[in-house]
VOVO-871566 format. One record per residue (C-alpha): x, y, z; residue in three letters. Coordinates in steps of 0.25 Angstrom, whole numbers, plus 5000, padded with zeros to 4 digits. Layout:
! VOVO-871566
XYZAla/...
This chain:
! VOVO-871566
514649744301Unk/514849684312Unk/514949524315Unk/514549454329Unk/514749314321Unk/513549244327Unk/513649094332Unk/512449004326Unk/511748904334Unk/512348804325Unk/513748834328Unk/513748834341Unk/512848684341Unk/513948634334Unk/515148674342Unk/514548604355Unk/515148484357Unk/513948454367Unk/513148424353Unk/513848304349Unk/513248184351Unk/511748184349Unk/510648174337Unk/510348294331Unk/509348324321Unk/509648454314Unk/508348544308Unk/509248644297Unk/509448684284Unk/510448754275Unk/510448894283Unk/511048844296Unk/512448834294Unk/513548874303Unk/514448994304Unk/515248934293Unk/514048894283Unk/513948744287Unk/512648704288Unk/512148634298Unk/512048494295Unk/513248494293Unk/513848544303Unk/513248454310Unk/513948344305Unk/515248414306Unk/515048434320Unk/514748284322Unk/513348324327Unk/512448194325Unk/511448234313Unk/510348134315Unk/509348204305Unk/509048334298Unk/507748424298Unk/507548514286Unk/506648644285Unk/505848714274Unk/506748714262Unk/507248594267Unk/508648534276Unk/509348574261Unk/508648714261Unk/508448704246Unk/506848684246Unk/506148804240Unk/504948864251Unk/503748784256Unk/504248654247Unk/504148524253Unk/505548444259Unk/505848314259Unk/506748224269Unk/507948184265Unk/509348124271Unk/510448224269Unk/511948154270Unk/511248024278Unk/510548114287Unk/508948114287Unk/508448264285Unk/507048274289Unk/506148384281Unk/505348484289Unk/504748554278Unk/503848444268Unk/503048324275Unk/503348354289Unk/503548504295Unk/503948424309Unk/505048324313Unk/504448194317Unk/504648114330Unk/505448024323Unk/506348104318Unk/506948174330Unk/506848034339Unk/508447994338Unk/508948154340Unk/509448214351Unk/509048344347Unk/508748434336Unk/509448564331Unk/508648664324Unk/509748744314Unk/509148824303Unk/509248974299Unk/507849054299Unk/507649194294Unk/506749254307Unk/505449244299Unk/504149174304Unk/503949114289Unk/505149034288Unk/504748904292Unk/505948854298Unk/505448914311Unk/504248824310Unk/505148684306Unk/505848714320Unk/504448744328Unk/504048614324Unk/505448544325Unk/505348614340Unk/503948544342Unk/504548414338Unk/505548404347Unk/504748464358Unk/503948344355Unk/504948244354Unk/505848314367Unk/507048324356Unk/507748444360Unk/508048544350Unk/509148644346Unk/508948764339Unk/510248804334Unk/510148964333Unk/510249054322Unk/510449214319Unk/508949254315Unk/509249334301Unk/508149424302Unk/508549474315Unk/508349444331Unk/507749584335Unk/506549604322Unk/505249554325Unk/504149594314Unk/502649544313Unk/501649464321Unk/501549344327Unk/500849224319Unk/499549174325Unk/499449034332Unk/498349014321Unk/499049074308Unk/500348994309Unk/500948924300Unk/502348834294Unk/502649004291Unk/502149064301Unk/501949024316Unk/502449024331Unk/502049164334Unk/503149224324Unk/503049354318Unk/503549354305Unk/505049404309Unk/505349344321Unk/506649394327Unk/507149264333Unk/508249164330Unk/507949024328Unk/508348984342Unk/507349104349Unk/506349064340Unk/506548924345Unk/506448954358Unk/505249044355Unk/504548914350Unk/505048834362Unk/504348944372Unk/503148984365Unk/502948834358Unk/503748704361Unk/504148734375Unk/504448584379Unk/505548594367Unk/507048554371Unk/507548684364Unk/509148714363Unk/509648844356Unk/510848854351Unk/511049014351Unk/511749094343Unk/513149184347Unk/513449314343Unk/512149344339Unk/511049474342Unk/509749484338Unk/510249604330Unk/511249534324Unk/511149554308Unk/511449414300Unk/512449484294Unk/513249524307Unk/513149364311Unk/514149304302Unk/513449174299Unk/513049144283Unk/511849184280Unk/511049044275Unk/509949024265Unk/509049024274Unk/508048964264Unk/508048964248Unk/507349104246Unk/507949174258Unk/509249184253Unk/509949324261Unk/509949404273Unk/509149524267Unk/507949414262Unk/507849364276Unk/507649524281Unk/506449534274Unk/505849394274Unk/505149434287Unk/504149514277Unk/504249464263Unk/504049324265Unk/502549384265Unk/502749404251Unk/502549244250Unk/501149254254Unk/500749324242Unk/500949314227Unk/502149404225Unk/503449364223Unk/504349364237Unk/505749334228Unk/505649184229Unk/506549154215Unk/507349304216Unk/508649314223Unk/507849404234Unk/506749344237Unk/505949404250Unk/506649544247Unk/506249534232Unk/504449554232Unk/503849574217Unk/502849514208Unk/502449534192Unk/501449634194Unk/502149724203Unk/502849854198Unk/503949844207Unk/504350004207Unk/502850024213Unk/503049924223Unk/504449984227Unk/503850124228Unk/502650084236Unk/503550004247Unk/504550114247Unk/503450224251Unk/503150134263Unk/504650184269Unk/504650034275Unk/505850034284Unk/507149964280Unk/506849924266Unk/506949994253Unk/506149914240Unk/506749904227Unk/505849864215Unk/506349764205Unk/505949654195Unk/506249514198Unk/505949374191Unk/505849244203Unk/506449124198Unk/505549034209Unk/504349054215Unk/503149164213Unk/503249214200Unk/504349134195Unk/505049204181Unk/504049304182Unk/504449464182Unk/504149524195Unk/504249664200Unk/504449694216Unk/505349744225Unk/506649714233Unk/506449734247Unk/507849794252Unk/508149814267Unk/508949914270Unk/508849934284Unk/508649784291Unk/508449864305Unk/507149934301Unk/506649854291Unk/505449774293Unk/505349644285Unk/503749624290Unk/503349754286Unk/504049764274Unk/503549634269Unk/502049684272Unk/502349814266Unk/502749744253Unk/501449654252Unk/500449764257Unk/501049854247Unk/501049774234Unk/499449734237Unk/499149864237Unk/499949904224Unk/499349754217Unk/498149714222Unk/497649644210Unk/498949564209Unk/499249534224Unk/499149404229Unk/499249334241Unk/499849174241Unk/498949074243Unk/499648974253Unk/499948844248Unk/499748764260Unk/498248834260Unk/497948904247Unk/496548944255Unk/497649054264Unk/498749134261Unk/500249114263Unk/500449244267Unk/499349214279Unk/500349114283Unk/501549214282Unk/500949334287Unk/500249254299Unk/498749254297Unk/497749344287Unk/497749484293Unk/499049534286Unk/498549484271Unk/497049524274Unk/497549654279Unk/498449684265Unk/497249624257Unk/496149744265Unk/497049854260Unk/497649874275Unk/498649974275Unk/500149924276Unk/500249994291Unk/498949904296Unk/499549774290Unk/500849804296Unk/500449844312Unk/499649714309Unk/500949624305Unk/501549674318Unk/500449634327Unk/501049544339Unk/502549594336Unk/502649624350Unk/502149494357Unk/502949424350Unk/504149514352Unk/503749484368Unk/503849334366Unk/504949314359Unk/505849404368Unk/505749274378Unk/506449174368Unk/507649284363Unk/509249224363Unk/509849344360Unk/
């Protein structure tokens, strides 16, 4: 295997003397580290970089807080840290008046549902509105720079896991994605990005030799993020996605599954780059907590071929059909009238579609819809 040691945006901010000497706010948390593991902050500080203030995302500036739970402020070694995840979703004008600029350092998975890429639109609509410049320090995305797989969100179906056009894998860095949002969005932003070097957009993570972070508490490796693109769907239904397993997003079950039939079924689909395994599994968190399951292990074999999207459809539409009088779809908390995989899937068709008895081959040619326009727009706002 082969090395190209990529620089991150971060350690090329902090080796430019040019940096000294102004206010920054930094939005982070505990997955942007440098080359070495350090995390940002305090690399910051070590640098002597002036660290007025701190902006935390979902899970927190700590990263400790489990999915969708509220965050609260807090000073952290004399420094405010502002949460944009609990009472306020936005930084507030009075937040960013005494910074000269503020730097954007946290580490996505190239997913549409993470909502780190929401707490950045709005921290770019913030500045932009404050004329406060922003600097996007760049990052490696770890699903890839070359994939793109799934349709467009509707203006009208967007949500805090859902919007700004994204399909459900992506294909950007951070800093792309951030001059994507300046172009298409926030064009009176003052937008800096700090690239990557040594970096191509076929680049595997592990051919970078950067740590791999935890990105968030319940993505906790490489081969979780690979399939996360697909079955983070499994959250808008009532089976179990691994949440409380030590796989979760690669491990799908539930107690009334017969985990061989389910293997056997997925396997007769000859989806590419994926072989299923069947096993039993008992989630110490989250949906059925201490309860026996049975499911399967979804094990890429071939990351080239295989289609996160497709598989994570395949896996839904397949276990509807085998248990239609035990499957389920979530209601959303927010709204308990829709459902969360609406907001995941971006929009009815998909789940309305599984739930008419449409074949998997309609649902898929569906999900794909609007693959290529997207493709055409965000060739404009490519790095590398």
């Amino acid at each position: 295997m082969r090395i190209h040691y990529t620089r991150s945006g971060l350690d090329s901010f902090l080796a430019d003397a040019a940096r000294r000497g102004k206010r920054y706010g930094l939005a982070t948390h505990p997955a942007a580290v440098t080359s070495q593991g350090e995390p940002s902050w305090k690399a910051f500080m070590n640098a002597h970089l002036n660290l007025a203030c701190l902006f935390g995302p979902e899970h927190g500036f700590r990263g400790a807080s489990q999915d969708a739970v509220s965050v609260e402020d807090e000073i952290f070694l004399g420094i405010p840290a502002y949460s944009l995840y609990g009472k306020r979703l936005v930084p507030e004008p009075w937040m960013l008046e005494h910074l000269d600029a503020l730097v954007f350092d946290m580490q996505d998975v190239g997913c549409r549902y993470y909502t780190y890429l929401y707490t950045l639109a709005y921290i770019m609509k913030a500045c932009a509105d404050a004329r406060l410049p922003l600097i996007v320090l760049d990052r490696p995305n770890p699903a890839g720079g070359i994939k793109v797989e799934g349709s467009p969100v509707k203006p009208e179906d967007e949500s805090f896991v859902g919007g700004y056009g994204l399909p459900p894998r992506y294909g950007m860095t951070i800093g792309e994605f951030s001059r994507y949002l300046q172009g298409e969005y926030y064009p009176s932003c003052e937008l800096e990005v700090v690239r990557l070097s040594g970096w191509c957009r076929d680049t595997p993570w592990q051919e970078t030799g950067l740590p791999w972070p935890l990105t968030s508490p319940n993505l906790p490796s490489l081969s979780c993020a690979e399939v996360y693109a697909g079955t983070c769907l499994i959250e808008g239904t009532w089976l179990s996605e691994g949440r409380g397993t030590s796989r979760p997003f690669e491990i799908i079950g539930a107690p009334f599954i017969d985990g061989e039939t389910l293997r056997t079924a997925l396997a007769k689909l000859d989806l590419p780059g994926v072989v299923f395994l069947s096993l039993f599994f008992v989630p110490a968190a989250s949906k059925f907590m201490n309860e026996q399951c049975e499911g399967i292990l979804v094990s890429v074999v071939d990351a080239k071929s295989y289609r996160s999207l497709d598989t994570g459809i395949a896996i839904i539409h397949t276990i509807k059909s085998l248990y239609p009088d035990q499957f389920r779809w979530r209601e959303d908390w927010e709204n308990p009238e829709m459902s969360f995989f609406d907001k995941l899937a971006g929009g009815t068709t998909l789940r309305q579609m599984i739930d008419s008895g449409r074949s998997l081959e309609e649902c898929l040619a569906f999900a794909h819809e609007g693959e290529a326009a997207f493709l055409a727009v965000r060739e404009k706002y490519l790095l590398y």
